[in-house]
Structure formats: structure tokens, C-alpha cells
N, C-alpha and C positions, 0 to 999 in steps of 0.2 A: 599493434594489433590489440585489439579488447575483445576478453573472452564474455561470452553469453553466462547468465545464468537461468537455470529452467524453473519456476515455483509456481505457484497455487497462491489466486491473492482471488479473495473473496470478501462480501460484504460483511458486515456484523452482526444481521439480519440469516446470513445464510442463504438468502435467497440467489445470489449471484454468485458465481463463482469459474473462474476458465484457468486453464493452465496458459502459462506464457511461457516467453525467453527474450527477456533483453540484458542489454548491454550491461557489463558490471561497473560501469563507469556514469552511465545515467543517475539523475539525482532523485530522490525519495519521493522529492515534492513535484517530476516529470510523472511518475509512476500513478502519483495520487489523482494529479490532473488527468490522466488517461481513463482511468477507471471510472474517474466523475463522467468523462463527457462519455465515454463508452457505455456506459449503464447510465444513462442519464438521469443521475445522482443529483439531489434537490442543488441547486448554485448559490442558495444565501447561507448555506452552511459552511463550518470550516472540519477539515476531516484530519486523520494523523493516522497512523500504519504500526500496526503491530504485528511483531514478529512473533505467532502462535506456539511455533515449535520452540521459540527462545524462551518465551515470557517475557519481553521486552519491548520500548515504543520508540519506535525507530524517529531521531530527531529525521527533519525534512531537507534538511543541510545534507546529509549524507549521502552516498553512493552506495548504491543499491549492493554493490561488493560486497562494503563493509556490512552492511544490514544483513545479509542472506549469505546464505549458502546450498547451492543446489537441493532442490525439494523441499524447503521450507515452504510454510505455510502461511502468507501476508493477510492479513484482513487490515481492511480502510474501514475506519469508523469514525462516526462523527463528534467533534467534540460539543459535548454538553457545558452549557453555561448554566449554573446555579443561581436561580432567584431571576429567569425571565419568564415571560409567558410568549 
């Protein structure tokens, strides 16, 4: 059995933002993928997930378990590359 967990993942912008609950066994990088195609989030970028309430950036390897804990706060943000245009 795999327990749910309930959080708040929002964009980095603020502008998007829902409450969810999935699996605590799902992986970071399933979670991040959703949020792109749900909020159809630009697709040449690449994004990475911070745990607001922790202060920390959740590798994409992970399972969402490990990453959160009920009511945390996720934001998917996009990662900047220095020195493109």
C-alpha cells in the first residue's frame, strides 16, 4: 500500500498554484513533468523543485516521500543557464 501525500506546488512566478495528493512513492522528475504539461509550461526549458517550507532543491531522482511532508510547499522553477541569450 502507498500512502498519499497532500502539498501545494506552485510556479516560481506565483502565478500557478493547486493543491494536490499523490503517491509518496512517485518520483520528483513524474511530479515536475505534470506540472509542465498541466500548466503548459514553456517545453525547451529544464525545471527542478524546491521544497519552500524546507529550503531545499529536491534532486529529481527522489520520491516525492523523501522530498515532502504533508503540507509542504513545492515550487517548480526553471533552471537558468548563465551566459545564454
Amino acid at each position: 500500500m502507498t500512502d498519499n501525500v497532500k502539498l501545494v506546488i506552485r510556479t516560481a512566478d506565483q502565478t500557478r498554484k493547486a493543491q494536490v495528493e499523490v503517491e509518496s512513492g512517485q518520483s520528483v522528475a513524474d511530479l515536475i513533468q505534470a506540472a509542465v504539461d498541466n500548466w503548459k509550461l514553456p517545453v525547451d526549458a529544464d525545471y527542478t523543485l524546491v521544497n519552500v517550507t524546507r529550503g531545499t532543491t529536491v534532486p529529481a531522482s527522489q520520491r516525492v516521500g523523501q522530498a515532502a511532508q504533508p503540507g509542504d510547499v513545492l515550487e517548480v522553477q526553471p533552471v537558468l543557464v548563465a551566459g545564454t541569450r
